[in-house]
C-alpha positions as a Markdown table, in Angstrom:
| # | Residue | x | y | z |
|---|---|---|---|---|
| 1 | Unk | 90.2 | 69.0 | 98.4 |
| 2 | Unk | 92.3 | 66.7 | 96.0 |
| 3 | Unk | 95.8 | 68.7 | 95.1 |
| 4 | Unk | 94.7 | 68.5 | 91.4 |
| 5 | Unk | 92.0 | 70.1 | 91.8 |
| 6 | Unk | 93.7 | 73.5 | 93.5 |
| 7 | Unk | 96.8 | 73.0 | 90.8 |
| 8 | Unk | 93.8 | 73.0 | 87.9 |
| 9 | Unk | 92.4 | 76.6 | 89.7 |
| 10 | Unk | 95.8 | 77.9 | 90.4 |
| 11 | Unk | 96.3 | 77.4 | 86.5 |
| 12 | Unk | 92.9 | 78.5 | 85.7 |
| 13 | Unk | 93.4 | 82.2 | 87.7 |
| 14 | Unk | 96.5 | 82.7 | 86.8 |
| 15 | Unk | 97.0 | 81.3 | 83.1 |
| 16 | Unk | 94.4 | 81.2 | 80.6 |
| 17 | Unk | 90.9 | 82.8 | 82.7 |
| 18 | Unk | 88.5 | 80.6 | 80.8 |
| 19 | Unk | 86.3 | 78.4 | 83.3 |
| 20 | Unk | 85.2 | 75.7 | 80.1 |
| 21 | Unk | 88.7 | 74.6 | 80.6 |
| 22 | Unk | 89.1 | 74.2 | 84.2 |
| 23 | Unk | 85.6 | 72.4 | 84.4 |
| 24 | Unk | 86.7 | 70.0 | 81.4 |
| 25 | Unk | 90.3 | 69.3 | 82.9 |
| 26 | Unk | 88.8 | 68.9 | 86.4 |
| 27 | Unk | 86.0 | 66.5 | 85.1 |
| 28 | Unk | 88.8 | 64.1 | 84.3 |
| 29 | Unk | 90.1 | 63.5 | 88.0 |
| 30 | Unk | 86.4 | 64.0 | 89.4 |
| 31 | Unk | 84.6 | 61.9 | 87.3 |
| 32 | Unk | 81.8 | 64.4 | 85.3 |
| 33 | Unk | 81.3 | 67.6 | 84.0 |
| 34 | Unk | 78.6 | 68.1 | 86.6 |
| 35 | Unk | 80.7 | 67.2 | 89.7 |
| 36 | Unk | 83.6 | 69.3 | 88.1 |
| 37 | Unk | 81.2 | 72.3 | 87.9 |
| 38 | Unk | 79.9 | 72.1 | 91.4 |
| 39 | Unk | 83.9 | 72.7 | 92.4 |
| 40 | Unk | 84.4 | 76.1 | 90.8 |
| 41 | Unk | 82.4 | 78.1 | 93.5 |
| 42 | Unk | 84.4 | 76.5 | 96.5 |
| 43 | Unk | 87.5 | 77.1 | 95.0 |
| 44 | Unk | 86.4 | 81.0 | 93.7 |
| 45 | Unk | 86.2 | 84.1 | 96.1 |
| 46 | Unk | 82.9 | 83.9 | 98.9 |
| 47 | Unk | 82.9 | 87.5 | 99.9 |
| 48 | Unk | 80.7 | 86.9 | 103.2 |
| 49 | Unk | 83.4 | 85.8 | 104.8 |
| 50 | Unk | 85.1 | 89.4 | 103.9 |
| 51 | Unk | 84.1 | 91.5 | 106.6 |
| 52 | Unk | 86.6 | 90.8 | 109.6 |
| 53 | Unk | 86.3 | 94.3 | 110.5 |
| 54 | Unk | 83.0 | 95.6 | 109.8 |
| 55 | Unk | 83.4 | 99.4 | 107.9 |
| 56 | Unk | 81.0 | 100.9 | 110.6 |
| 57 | Unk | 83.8 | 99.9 | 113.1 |
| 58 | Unk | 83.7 | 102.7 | 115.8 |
| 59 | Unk | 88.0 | 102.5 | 115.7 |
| 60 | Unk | 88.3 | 103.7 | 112.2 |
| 61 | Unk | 87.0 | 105.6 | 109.2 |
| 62 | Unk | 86.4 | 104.8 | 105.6 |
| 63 | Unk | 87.0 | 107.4 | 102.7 |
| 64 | Unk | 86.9 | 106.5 | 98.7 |
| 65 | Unk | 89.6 | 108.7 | 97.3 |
| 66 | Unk | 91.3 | 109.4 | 93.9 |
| 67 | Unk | 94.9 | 110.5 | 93.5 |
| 68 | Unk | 96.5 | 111.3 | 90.2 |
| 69 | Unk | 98.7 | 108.5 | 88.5 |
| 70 | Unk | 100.6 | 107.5 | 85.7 |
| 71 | Unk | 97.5 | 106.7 | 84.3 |
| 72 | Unk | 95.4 | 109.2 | 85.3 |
| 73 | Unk | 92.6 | 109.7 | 87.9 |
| 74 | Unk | 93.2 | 106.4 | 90.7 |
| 75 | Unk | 90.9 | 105.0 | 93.0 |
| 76 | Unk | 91.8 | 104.0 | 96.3 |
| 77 | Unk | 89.6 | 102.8 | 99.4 |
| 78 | Unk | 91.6 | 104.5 | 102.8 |
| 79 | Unk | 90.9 | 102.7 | 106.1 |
| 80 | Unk | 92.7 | 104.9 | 109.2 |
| 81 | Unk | 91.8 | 105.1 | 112.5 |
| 82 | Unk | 89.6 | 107.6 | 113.8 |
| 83 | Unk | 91.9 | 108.8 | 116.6 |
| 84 | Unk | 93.7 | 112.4 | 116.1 |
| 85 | Unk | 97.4 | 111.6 | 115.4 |
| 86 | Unk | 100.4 | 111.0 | 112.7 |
| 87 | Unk | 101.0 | 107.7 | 111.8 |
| 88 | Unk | 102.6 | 105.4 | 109.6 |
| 89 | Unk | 100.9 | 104.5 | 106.0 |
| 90 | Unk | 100.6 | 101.2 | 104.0 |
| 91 | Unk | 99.4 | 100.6 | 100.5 |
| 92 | Unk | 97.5 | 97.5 | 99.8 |
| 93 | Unk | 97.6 | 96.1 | 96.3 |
| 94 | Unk | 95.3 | 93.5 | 95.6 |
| 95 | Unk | 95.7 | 89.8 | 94.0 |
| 96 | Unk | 94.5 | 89.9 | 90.2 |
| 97 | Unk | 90.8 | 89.6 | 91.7 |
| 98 | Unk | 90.6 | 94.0 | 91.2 |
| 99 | Unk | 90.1 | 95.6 | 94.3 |
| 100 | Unk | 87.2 | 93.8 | 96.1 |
| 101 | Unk | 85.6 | 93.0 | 99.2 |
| 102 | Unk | 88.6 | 90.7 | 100.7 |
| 103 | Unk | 90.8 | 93.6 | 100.1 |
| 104 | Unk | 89.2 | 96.4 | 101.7 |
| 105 | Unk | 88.9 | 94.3 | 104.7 |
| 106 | Unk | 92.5 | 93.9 | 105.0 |
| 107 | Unk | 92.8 | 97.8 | 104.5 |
| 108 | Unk | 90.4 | 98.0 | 107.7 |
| 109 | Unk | 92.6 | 95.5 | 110.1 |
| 110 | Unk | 95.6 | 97.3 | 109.3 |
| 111 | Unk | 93.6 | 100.5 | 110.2 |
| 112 | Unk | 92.5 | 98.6 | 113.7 |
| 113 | Unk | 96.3 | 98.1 | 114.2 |
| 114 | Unk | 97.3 | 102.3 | 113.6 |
| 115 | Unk | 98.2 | 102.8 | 110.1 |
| 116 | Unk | 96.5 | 104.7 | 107.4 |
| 117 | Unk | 96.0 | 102.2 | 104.7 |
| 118 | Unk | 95.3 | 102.7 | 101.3 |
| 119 | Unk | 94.2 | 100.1 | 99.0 |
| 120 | Unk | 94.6 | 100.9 | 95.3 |
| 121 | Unk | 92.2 | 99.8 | 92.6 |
| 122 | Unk | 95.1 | 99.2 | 89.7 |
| 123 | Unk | 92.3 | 99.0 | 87.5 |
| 124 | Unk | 91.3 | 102.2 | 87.6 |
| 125 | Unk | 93.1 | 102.5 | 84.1 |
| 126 | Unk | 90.8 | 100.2 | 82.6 |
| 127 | Unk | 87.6 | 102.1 | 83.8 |
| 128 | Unk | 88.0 | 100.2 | 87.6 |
| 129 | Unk | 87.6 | 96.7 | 89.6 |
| 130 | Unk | 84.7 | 94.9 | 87.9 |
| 131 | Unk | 82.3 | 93.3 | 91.0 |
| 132 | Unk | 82.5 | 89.6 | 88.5 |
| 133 | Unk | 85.9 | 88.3 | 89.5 |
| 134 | Unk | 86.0 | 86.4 | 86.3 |
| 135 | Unk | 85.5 | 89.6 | 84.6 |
| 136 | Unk | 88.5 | 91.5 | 86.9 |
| 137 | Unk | 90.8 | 88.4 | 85.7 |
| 138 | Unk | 90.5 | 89.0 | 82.4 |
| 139 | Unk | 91.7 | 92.7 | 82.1 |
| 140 | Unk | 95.2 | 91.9 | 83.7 |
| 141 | Unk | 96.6 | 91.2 | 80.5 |
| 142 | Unk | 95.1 | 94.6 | 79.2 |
| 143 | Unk | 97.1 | 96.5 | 81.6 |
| 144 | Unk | 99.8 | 99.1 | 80.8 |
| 145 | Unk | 102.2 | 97.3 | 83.4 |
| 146 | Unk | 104.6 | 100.5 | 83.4 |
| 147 | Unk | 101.5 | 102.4 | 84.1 |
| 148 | Unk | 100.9 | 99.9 | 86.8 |
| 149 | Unk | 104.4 | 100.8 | 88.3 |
| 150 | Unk | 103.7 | 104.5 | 88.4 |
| 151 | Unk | 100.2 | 104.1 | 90.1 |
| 152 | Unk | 101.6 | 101.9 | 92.6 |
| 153 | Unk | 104.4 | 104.9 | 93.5 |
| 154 | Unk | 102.0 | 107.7 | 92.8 |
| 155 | Unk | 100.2 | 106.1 | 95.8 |
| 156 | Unk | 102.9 | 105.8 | 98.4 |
| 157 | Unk | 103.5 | 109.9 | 97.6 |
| 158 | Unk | 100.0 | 110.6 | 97.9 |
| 159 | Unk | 99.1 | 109.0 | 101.4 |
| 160 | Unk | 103.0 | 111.0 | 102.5 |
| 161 | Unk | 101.0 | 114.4 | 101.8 |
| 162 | Unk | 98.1 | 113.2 | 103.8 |
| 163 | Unk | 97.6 | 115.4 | 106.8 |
| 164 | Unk | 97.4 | 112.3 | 109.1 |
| 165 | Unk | 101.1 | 110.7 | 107.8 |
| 166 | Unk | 104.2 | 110.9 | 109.8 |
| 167 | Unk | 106.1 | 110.5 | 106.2 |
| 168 | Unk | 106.9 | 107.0 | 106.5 |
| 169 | Unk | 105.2 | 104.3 | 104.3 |
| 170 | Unk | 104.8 | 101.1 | 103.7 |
| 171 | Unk | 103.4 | 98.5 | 100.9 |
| 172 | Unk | 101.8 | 94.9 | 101.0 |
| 173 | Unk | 100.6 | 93.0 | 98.4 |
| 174 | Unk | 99.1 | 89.5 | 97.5 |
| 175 | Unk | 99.9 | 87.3 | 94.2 |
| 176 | Unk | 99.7 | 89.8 | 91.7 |
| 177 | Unk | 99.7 | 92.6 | 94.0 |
| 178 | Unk | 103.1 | 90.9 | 95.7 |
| 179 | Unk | 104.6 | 91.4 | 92.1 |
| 180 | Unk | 104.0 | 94.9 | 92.6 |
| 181 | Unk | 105.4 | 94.8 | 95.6 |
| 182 | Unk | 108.8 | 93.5 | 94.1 |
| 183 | Unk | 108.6 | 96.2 | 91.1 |
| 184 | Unk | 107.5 | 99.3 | 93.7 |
| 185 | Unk | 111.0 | 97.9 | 96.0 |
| 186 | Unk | 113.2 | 98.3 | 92.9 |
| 187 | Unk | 111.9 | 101.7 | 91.4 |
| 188 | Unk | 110.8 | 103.8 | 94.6 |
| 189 | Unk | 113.8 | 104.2 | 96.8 |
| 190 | Unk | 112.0 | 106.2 | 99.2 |
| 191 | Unk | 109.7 | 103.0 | 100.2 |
| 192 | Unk | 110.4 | 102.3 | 104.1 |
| 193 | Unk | 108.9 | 98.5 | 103.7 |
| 194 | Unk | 107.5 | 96.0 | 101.3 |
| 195 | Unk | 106.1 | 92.9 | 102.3 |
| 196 | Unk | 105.4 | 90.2 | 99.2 |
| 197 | Unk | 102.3 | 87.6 | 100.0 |
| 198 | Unk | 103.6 | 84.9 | 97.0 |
| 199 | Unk | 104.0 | 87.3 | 94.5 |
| 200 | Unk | 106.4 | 87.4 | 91.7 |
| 201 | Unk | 110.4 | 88.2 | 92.1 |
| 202 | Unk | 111.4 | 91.1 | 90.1 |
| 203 | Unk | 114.2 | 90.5 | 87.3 |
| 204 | Unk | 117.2 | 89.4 | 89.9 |
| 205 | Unk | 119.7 | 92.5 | 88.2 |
| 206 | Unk | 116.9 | 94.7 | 89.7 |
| 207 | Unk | 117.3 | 93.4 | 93.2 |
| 208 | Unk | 120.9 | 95.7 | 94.5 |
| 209 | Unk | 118.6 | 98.7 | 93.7 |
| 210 | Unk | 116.0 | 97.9 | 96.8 |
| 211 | Unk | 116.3 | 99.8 | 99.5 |
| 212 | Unk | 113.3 | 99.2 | 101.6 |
| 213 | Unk | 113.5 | 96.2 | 104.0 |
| 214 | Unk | 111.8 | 93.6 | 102.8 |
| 215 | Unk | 109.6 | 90.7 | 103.8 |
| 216 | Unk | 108.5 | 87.8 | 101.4 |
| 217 | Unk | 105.7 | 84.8 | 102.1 |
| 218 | Unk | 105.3 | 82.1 | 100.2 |
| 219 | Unk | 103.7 | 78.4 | 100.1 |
| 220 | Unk | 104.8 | 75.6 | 100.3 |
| 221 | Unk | 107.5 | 75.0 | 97.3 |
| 222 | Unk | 106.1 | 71.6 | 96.9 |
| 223 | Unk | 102.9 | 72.6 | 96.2 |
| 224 | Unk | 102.9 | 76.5 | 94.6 |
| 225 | Unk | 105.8 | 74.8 | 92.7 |
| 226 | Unk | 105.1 | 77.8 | 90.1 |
| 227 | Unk | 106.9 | 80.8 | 92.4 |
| 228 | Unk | 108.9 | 78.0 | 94.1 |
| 229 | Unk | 110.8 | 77.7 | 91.3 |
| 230 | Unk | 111.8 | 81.2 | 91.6 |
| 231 | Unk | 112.9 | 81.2 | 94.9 |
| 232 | Unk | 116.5 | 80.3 | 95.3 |
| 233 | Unk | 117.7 | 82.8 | 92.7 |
| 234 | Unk | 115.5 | 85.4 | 94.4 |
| 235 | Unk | 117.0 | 84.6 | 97.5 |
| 236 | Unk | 120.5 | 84.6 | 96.4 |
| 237 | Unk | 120.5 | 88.3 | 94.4 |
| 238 | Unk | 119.0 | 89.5 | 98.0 |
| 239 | Unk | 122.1 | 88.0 | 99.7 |
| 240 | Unk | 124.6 | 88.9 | 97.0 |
| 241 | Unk | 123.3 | 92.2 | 97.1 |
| 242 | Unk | 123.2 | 92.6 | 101.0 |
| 243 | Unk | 119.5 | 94.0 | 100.6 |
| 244 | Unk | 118.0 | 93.4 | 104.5 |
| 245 | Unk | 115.5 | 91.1 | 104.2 |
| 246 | Unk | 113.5 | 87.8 | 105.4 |
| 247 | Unk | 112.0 | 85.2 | 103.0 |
| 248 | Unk | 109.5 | 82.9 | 104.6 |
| 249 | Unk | 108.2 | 79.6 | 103.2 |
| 250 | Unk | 105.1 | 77.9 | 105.0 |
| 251 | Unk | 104.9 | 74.4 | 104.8 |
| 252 | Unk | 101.9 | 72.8 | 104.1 |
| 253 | Unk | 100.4 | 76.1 | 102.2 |
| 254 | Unk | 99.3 | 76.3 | 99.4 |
| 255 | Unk | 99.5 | 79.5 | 97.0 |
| 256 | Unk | 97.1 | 82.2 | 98.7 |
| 257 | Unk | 97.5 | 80.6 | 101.8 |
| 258 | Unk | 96.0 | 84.4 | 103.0 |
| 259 | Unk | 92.7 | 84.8 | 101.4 |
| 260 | Unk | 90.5 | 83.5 | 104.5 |
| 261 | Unk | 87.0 | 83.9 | 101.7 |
| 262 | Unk | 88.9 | 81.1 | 99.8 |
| 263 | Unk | 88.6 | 78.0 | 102.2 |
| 264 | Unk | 90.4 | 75.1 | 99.8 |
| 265 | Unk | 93.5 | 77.2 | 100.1 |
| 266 | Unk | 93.6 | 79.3 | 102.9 |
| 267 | Unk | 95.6 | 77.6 | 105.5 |
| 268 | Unk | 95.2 | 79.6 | 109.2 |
| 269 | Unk | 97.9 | 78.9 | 111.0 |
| 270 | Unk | 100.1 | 79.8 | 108.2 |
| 271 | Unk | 98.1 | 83.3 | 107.1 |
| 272 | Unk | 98.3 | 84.2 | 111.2 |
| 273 | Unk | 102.0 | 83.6 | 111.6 |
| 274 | Unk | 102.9 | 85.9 | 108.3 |
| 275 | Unk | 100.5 | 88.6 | 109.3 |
| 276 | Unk | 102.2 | 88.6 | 112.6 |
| 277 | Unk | 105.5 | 88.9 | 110.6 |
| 278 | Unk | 104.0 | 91.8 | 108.8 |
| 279 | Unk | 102.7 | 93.7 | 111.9 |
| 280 | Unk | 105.9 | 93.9 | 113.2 |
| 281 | Unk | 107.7 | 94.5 | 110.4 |
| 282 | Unk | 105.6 | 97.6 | 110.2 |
| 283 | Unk | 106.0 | 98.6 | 113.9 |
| 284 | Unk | 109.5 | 98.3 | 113.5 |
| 285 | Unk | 109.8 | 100.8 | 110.1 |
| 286 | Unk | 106.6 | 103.2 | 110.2 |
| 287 | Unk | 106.5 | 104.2 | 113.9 |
């Protein structure tokens, strides 16, 4: 798919939410309004391609579960594997999408691999994940962003008091979620490891106070020119303040170079080689 086009949708999810725009802008490099249209769902979410791990899986369980918050009552989906045992935990915070089908998969393949995993619904506070993606965009900016904060750090103490955790946890998140990421590194000291899918830096005099190790992804600077801008000051505060970390850029990928249910931008070999990178981040912090 023409560049363009993904740079219009990258705008489009992460800007101003209104889908009249993106089909007028990309009608001026495709040629019509009707041809413009006809991109929108190949760019946007396709949820049958979600279920890499079925939930009837006979090597894990599923449980919905609330946990209390800084704003109150939280949803969470847990994926852990059904054999007896401690074992390490990891919370999963979703892109700006809400908590959704892609999501919960990824909460089931870390379960596959031996970790409880817990993905969050951080719009629990605004009454919960909406199933119209379009619909989940547009409460972002509604969000109490402290509150957002405490949720994400009310999780990793919940899953620590789950019967099934050895006390060590970890957190992963993607675009939005990888913001969280940065902001759950800088305000939770007891956080073993954070791994950031192209999510936002946090504010670089936050960066000495991160304790957990950290491991960052991100596109290709040429193309997800947005966060690639960001990176070289990132990079420097980690150095400067000797936080133990690896920063990865992929070249070639574009922003959400993960999200296998969005084909224009998913890139494989890049998504396999970071969620190797991941796994043994994990291994190596949560065992």
């Amino acid at each position: 798919m023409d560049q363009r086009i993904i740079d219009l949708y990258d705008e489009f999810v992460h800007v101003h939410f209104d889908r009249r725009l993106f089909i007028e802008r990309a009608a001026k490099i495709v040629g019509s309004l009707s041809a413009a249209a006809a991109l929108l769902p190949l760019l946007q979410s396709n949820y049958a391609n979600a279920a890499t791990i079925a939930e009837n899986d006979a090597r894990i369980t599923i449980e919905k579960v609330t946990y209390k918050g800084a704003s109150g009552e939280v949803k969470g989906y847990l994926a852990k594997p059904k054999a007896e045992g401690k074992r390490g935990s990891i919370v999963v915070v979703h892109q700006n999408r809400g908590l959704n089908p892609h999501i919960e998969d990824l909460a089931r393949r870390f379960a596959v691999d031996g970790y409880n995993a817990l993905a969050v619904d951080f719009l629990s506070q605004l009454g919960g994940s909406p199933k119209d993606e379009d619909e989940a965009m547009k409460l972002y900016p509604k969000l109490d962003n402290a509150k957002v904060t405490g949720d994400a750090n009310a999780a990793v103490a919940y899953v620590r008091t789950r019967a099934e955790s050895n006390g060590k946890v970890g957190a992963v998140g993607f675009c939005w979620g990888g913001g969280v990421i940065s902001q759950m590194a800088v305000t939770d000291p007891s956080l073993n490891a954070g791994v950031i899918y192209y999510g936002a830096p946090p504010a670089l005099a936050e960066v000495p106070k991160i304790k957990a190790k950290l491991l960052a992804h991100y596109g290709d600077t040429k193309l997800d020119t947005r966060l690639g801008a960001l990176l070289p000051d990132f990079e420097k505060a980690l150095k400067d303040a000797k936080v133990d970390y690896q920063l990865f850029v992929y070249e070639g990928a574009n922003h959400a170079f993960n999200d296998d249910t969005q084909q224009p931008r998913y890139e494989a070999n890049a998504a396999k080689t970071a969620w190797e990178r991941s796994l043994a981040l994990f291994k190596a912090t949560l065992a």
